[in-house]
C-alpha positions in Angstrom: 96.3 98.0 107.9 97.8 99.3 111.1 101.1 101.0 110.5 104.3 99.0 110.5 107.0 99.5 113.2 110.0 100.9 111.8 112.4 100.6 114.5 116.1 98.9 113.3 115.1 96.2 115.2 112.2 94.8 113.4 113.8 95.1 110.2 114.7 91.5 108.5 118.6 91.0 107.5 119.0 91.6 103.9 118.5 89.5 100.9 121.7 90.7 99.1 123.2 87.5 100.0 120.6 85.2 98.8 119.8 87.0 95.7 121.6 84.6 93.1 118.6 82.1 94.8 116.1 84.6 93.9 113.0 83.4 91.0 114.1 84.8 88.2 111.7 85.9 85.8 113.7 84.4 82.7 113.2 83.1 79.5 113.4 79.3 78.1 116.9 80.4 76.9 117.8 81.5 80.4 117.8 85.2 79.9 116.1 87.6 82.3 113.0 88.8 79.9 112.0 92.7 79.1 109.0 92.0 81.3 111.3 90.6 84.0 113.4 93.1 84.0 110.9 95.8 84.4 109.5 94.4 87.5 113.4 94.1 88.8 114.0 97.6 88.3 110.6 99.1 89.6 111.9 97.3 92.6 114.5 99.5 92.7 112.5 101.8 92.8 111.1 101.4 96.0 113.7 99.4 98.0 115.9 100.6 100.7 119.6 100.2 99.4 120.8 99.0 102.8 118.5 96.3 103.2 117.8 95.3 99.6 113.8 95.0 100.0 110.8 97.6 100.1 110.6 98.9 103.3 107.8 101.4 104.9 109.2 104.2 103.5 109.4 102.4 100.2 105.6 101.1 100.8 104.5 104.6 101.7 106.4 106.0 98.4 104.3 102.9 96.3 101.3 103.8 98.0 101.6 107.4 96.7 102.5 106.6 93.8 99.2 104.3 93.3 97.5 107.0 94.7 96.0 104.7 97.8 96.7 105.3 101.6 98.6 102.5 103.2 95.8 101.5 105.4 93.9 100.7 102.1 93.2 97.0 101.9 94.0 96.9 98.6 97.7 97.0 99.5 96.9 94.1 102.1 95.7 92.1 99.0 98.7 92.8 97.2 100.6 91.5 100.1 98.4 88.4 100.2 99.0 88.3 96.6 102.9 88.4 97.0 102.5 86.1 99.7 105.0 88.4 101.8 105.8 87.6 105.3 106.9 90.5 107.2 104.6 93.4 107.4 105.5 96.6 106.1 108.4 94.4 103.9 108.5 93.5 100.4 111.8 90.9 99.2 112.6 91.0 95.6 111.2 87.1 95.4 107.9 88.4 97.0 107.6 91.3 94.7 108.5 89.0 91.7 105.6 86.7 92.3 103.2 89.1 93.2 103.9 91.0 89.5 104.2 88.2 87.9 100.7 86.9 89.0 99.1 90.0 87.7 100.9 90.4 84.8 102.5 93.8 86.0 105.7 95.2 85.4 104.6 99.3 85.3 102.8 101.6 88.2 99.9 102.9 85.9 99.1 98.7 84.8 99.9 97.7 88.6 97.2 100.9 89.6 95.0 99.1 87.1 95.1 95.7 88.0 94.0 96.5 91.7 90.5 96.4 91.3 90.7 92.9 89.5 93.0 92.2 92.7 90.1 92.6 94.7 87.5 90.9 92.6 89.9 88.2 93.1 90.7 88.3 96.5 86.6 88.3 97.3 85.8 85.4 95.4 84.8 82.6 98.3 87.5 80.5 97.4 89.8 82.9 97.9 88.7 85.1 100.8 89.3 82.9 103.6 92.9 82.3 103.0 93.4 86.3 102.8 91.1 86.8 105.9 93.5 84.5 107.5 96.3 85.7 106.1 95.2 89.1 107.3 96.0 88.2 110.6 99.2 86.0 110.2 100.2 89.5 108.6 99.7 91.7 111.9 101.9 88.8 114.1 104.9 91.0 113.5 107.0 89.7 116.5 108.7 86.0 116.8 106.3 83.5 118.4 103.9 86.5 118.6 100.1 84.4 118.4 97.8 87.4 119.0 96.7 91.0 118.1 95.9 93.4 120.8 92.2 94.6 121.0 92.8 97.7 119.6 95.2 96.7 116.1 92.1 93.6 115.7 89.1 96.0 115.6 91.1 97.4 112.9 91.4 94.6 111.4 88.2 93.3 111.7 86.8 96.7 109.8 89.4 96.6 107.3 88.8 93.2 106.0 85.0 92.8 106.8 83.8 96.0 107.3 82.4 96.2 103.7 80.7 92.7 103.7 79.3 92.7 107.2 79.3 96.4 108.6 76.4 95.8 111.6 78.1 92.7 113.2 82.0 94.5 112.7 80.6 97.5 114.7 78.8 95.8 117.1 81.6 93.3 117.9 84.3 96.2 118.1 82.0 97.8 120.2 81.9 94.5 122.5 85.7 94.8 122.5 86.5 97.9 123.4 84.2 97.8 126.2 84.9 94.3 128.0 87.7 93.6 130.1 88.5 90.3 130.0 90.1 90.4 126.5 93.2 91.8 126.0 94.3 90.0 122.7 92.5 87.4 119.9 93.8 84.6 118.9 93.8 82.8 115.4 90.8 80.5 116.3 88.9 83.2 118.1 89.4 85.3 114.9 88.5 82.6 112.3 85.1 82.0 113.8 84.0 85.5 113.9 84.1 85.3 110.1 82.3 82.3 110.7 79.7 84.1 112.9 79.0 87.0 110.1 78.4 83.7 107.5 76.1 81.7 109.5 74.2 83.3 112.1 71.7 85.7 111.8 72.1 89.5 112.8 70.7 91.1 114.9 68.3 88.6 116.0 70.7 86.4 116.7 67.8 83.1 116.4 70.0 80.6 115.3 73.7 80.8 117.5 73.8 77.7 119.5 75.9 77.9 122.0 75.9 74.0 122.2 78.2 74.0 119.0 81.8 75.2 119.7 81.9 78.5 119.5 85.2 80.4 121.3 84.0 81.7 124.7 84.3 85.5 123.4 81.5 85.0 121.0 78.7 83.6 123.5 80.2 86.8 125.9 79.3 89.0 122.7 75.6 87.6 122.0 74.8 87.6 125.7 76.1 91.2 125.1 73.8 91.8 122.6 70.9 90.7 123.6 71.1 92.4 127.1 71.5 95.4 125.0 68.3 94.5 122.9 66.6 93.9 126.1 
């Protein structure tokens, strides 16, 4: 997961104000629980004081704690599984959900539940939405709609490297040496998981290019098979 900018001006406005809106993790009576309260103050833990959320330093300090790097994509699961919106940010309702979900409120169970994270997070009916929500995750400026060459072969390893290594190598390969792409786009990102699913590699037998595939993948096969040739 490429790093995340830490300049002032990237950082969101602080959720000090909303806080008495934050989920609460309480009980029937209305009380914050002992498990609730755990996850509360491990937030503490980690948060920046002035802004009231986990920032990078407080990601980097989790990460060390868990003993993962931050370009792990475990922690990109955990984000998906926090459902958190900025990248590099954590808010106290984000953090909530995400321990709540996995039944969490301590670094060593949080360290444990990671690999059932990703068990989760690479069942089919799951993996889409986090492939997707890989790349929502890297827009990190308003109205921003694409990632740079260079942050999506990254992210194209990160996420799919393990399931399909040949076609995330050759494709990154296609990127970094073409000129006509300077970005992707959501829809140009969506069908190259499509492309590792459905058509065969290397041979390549079965793309059509009749069906609607983004112009950067018929660039890529005509790519490869001049190589081939």
């Amino acid at each position: 997961m490429p790093r995340a900018s830490k300049r002032k001006s990237d950082e969101p406005k602080s959720t000090s104000a909303k806080s008495c809106r934050s989920e609460s993790l309480t009980s029937a009576s209305g009380k914050t629980t002992k498990f609730g309260m755990s996850v509360d103050n491990l937030f503490q833990k980690y948060a920046s004081k002035l802004l009231g959320m986990i920032d990078p330093e407080g990601i980097e300090s989790l990460c060390s704690d868990l003993g993962v790097d931050h370009t792990n994509v475990r922690i990109l699961m955990l984000a998906w599984k926090m459902k958190a919106e900025k990248q590099g940010y954590f808010t106290q309702d984000e953090w909530r959900k995400g321990l709540k979900d996995l039944q969490v409120d301590t670094i060593n169970k949080l360290k444990k539940a990671l690999p059932k994270l990703e068990a989760e997070v690479m069942m089919p009916e799951n993996f889409e939405d986090f492939y997707c929500y890989a790349f929502r995750y890297c827009l990190t400026e308003d109205k921003q709609k694409c990632v740079d060459i260079e942050s999506s072969c990254l992210l194209i390893d990160l996420v799919l490297g393990s399931q399909f290594r040949a076609q995330v190598d050759s494709f990154s390969e296609f990127l970094k040496n073409q000129a006509d792409y300077k970005v992707i786009n959501m829809d140009q990102w969506t069908n190259f998981l499509r492309f590792c699913q459905e058509v065969s590699f290397p041979g390549l037998e079965n793309y059509d290019t009749d069906q609607a595939w983004p112009v950067i993948l018929d660039n890529f096969v005509e790519w490869m098979k001049e190589k081939q040739n």
